[in-house]
C-alpha positions, 0 to 999 in steps of 0.5 A: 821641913820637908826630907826628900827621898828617892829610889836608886835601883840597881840592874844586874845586867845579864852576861849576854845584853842581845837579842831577847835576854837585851830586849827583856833587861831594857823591859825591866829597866824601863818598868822601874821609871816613873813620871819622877826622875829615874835614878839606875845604876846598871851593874855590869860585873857579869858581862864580858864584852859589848857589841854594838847592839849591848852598847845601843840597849845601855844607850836606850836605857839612858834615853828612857832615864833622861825622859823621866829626868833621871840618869842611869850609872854603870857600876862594875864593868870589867875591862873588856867591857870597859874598853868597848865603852870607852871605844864607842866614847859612852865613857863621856855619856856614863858615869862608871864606877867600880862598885855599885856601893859608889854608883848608888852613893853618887845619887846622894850627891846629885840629890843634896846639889838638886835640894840646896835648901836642905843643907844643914848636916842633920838634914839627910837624902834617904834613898831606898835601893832596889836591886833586882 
């Protein structure tokens, strides 16, 4: 029998996504995506609002996930935040949850639905997390 085990890694995003505090949180994002899926949860505890740029960055930061077969989760959002995603309709593109504990537990759900056959209760989805 094989565990297969993956690696959730959790971003803090900075308080301002633009310019070139955006351009290196997408660099540092993109480096932890491997040819393997890329599974990212992006914590968003400290940004206040989102602009049109922060909102096309997170929307880079999903296109380069999905190109590794991955995903990217946004955890802790605050609700101005909250309410520029849900304006922009990225609440139907992102999964968001209110802390990163949930968002880095969704994972283990995706990876026992992509391992069907690993389906007695013993049998675990060990993810390492790193945070940054």
């Amino acid at each position: 029998m094989t565990v297969r085990s993956f690696e959730v890694t959790v971003k803090q995003a900075p308080a301002n996504l633009s310019g070139a505090a955006g351009r290196h949180f997408f660099q540092k994002v993109v480096g932890f995506m491997t040819i393997g899926r890329a599974f990212i949860v992006i914590d968003l505890s400290q940004v206040c609002q989102l602009d049109r740029d922060d909102i096309f960055l997170l929307l880079c930061c999903l296109e380069e996930a999905i190109k590794c077969d991955g995903n990217v989760k946004l955890s802790a959002v605050p609700p101005e935040a909250r309410a520029a995603l849900d304006a922009h309709g990225l609440n139907r593109l992102f999964e968001i949850f209110q802390t990163t504990t949930d968002a880095v537990n969704s994972f283990n759900r995706v990876a026992r639905f992509l391992a069907p056959s690993l389906s007695a209760p013993a049998e675990q989805f060990p993810a390492s997390i790193t945070a940054a």
